[in-house]
C-alpha positions in Angstrom: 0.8 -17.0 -5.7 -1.0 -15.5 -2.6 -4.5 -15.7 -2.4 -6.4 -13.0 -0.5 -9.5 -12.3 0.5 -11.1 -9.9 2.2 -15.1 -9.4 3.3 -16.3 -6.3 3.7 -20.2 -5.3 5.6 -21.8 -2.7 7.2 -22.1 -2.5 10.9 -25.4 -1.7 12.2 -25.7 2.0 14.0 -27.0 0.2 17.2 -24.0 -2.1 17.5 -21.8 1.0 17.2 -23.4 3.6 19.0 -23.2 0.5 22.1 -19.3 0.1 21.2 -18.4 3.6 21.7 -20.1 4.3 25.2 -17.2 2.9 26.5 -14.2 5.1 28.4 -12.8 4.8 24.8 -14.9 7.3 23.3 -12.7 10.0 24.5 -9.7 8.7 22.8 -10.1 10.8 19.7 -8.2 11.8 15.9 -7.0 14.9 15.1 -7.3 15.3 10.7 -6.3 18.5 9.5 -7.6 19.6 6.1 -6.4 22.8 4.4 -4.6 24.3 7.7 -8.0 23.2 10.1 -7.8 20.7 12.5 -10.6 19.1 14.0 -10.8 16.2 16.2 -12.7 12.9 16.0 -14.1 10.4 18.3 -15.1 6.8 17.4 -19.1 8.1 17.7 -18.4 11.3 16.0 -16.8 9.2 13.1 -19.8 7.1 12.9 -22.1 10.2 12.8 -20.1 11.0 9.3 -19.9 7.6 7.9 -20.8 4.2 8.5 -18.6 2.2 10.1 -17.7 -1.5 8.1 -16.5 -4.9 8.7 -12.9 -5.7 7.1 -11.3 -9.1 6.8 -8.0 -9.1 5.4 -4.8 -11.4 5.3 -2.9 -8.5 7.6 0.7 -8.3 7.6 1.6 -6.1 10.7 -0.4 -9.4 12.9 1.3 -11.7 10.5 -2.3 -13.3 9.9 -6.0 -12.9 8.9 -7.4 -10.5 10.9 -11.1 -8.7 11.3 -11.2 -5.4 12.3 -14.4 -3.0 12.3 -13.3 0.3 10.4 -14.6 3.2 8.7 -13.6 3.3 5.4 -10.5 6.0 5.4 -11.6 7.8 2.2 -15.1 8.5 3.7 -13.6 9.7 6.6 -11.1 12.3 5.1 -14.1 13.4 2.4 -15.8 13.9 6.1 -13.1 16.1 7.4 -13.7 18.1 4.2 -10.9 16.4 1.8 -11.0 16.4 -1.8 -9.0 14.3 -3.5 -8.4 16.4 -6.8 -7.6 19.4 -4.7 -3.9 20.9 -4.8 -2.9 18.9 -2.1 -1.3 15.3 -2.8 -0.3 13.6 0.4 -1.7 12.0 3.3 0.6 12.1 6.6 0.5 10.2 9.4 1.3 10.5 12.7 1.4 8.1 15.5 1.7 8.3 19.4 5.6 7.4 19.1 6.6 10.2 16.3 6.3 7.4 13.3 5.1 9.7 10.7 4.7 7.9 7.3 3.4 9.5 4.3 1.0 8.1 1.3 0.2 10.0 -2.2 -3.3 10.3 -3.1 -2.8 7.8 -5.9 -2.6 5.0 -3.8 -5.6 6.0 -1.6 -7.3 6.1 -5.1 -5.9 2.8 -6.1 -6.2 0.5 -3.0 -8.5 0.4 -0.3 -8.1 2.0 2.7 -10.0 1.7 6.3 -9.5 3.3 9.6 -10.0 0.5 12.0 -10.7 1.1 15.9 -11.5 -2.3 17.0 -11.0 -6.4 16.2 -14.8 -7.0 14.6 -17.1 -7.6 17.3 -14.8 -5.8 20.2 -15.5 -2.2 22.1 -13.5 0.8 20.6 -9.7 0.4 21.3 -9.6 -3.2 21.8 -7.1 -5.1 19.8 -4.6 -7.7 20.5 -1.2 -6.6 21.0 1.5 -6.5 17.9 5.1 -6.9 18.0 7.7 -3.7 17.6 11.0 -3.7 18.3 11.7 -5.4 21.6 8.1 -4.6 22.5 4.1 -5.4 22.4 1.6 -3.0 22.2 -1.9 -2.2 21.2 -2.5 -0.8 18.0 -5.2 1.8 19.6 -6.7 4.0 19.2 -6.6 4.1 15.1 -4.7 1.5 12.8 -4.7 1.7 9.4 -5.1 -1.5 7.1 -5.6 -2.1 3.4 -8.3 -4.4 1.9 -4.9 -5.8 -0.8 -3.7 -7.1 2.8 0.0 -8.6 2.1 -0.2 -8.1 -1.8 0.7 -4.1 -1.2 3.0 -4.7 2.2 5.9 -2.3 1.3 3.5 -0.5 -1.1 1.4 1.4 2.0 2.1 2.3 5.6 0.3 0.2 8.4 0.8 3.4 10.5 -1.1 2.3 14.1 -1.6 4.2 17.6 -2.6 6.5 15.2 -3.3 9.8 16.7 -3.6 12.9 13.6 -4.4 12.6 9.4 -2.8 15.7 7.8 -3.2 16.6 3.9 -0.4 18.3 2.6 1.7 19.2 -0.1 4.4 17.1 0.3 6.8 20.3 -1.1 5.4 23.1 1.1 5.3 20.6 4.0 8.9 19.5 4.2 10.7 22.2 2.0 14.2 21.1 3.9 14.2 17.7 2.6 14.2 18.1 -0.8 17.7 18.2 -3.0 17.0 21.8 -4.2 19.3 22.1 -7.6 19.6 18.4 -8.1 18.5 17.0 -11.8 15.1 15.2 -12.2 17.2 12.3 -13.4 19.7 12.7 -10.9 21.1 9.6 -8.4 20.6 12.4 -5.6 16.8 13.1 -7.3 16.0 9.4 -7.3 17.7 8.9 -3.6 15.4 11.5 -2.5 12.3 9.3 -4.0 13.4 7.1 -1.9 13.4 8.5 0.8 10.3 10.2 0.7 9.0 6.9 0.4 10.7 4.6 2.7 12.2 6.3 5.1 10.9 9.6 6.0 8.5 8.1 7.9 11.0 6.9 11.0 13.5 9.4 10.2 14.1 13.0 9.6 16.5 15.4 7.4 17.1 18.0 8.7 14.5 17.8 11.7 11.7 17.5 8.5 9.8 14.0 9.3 9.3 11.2 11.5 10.6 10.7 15.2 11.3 6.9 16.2 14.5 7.0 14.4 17.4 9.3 14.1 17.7 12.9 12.6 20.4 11.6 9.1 21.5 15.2 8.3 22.1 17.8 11.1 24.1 18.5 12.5 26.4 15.4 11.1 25.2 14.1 8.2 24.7 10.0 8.6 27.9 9.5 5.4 30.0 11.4 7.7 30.0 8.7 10.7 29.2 5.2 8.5 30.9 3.9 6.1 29.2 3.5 3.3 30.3 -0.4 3.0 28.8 -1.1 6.6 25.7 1.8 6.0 24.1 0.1 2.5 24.4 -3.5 4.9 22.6 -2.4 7.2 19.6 -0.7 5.4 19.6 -3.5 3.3 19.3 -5.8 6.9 19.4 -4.0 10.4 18.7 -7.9 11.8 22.3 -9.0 11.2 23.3 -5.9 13.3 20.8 -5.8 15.9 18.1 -8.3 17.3 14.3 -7.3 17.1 15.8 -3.7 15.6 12.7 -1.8 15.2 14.0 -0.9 11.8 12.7 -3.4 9.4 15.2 -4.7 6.7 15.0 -3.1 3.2 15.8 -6.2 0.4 13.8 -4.7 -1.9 16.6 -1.9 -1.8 19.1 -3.4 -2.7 21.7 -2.2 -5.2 21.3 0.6 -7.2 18.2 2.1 -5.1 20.4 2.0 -2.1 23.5 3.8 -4.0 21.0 6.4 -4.9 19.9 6.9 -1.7 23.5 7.3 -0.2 24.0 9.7 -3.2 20.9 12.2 -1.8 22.3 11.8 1.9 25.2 13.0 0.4 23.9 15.4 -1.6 22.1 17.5 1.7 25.6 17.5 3.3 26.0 21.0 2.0 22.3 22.0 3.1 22.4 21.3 7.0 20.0 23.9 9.3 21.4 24.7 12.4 19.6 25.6 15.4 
């Protein structure tokens, strides 16, 4: 069984008002809160709320890491966020388009904490992480969860994290959803799916995230793979393509994955056209 751990302290003011004189301070976070958007330096965040030391077993580095970080809950009650309003998701957005989503249950249930340095380091300085066929920097913003490897494929790790939206998921992507399929539907439960694996690398029907491709319009992705060779490779894009920047999807396997073909199916009939 994995054991984690994970410290949590406050940083002093001083040590942070230092850190953020840096060139850094005018990399900043756009969070947008019932249609306003307001944008957020490293100092101005640590005006609001105080920023913390995390230690966690971090699965985006592959190992322990310690990052200084404001917790994200603070920082969204900052922006003017309540959690029992009528909203119930958090989107994310990143420099790249990567644009994954997370329901206010899981905010309330984990722990979540908008880190902008490795502990001790000035604003924007972390070591470089592995995507794709590339290294980068997670600045300006990652986002990490106390749970560490425990909630892996539960959370996003979005990072170069540039804007914080609350939505409702509904009124925010009104094309993606299988309007007139059953609750209990394959199509239904495909779209679950989706909306929680997928939509944040790839849109339907230009509704959701950027690094990977469009699945609906103007072909729909059922009408160039076959299905065989499509469930494969969600289940493992490795054994198609080295250092594939889409991970593989195990956990998927089966029935999820016949229910997700089943909703990309489904939209066939509700393409937009430009």
């Amino acid at each position: 069984m994995l054991t984690l751990r994970f410290v949590t302290r406050s940083l002093a003011p001083a040590l942070v008002s230092v850190a953020v004189a840096s060139s850094f301070a005018a990399e900043t976070l756009t969070i947008v809160v019932a249609g306003k958007e307001t944008r957020y330096s490293v100092a101005d965040l640590s005006k609001k709320t105080k920023a913390t030391l995390v230690e966690i077993d971090d699965p985006v580095y592959g190992k322990k890491m310690r990052f200084d970080a404001f917790p994200l809950n603070d920082v969204l009650a900052a922006a003017g966020l309540d959690l029992a309003s009528a909203t119930d998701e958090i989107v994310f957005t990143a420099k790249d388009g990567y644009s994954p989503n997370v329901s206010f249950d899981r905010l309330k249930k984990y722990h979540a904490f908008l880190a902008f340095a490795e502990a001790g380091k000035k604003p924007g300085t972390f070591g470089k992480v592995s995507q794709g066929k590339t290294r980068l920097s997670p600045a300006p913003f990652y986002v990490v969860w106390t749970e560490g490897k425990a909630i892996e494929k539960e959370v996003p790790w979005p990072y170069q994290l540039v804007k914080i939206e609350a939505v409702r998921f509904s009124e925010k992507f009104p094309k993606l959803y299988p309007t007139g399929a059953k609750d209990d539907s394959a199509a239904m439960r495909g779209f679950l799916t989706f909306k929680n694996e997928c939509v944040r690398c790839h849109s339907i029907n230009l509704e959701g995230g950027d690094v990977g491709p469009e699945l609906n319009s103007p072909k729909n992705v059922t009408e160039y793979w076959d299905p065989s060779t499509l469930r494969t490779f969600i289940e493992n894009s490795y054994a198609f393509r080295y250092r594939s920047k889409m991970p593989p999807f195990p956990q998927l396997k089966g029935k999820p994955i016949d229910d997700l073909l089943e909703y990309f199916r489904f939209m066939k009939d509700k393409k937009v056209t430009l």
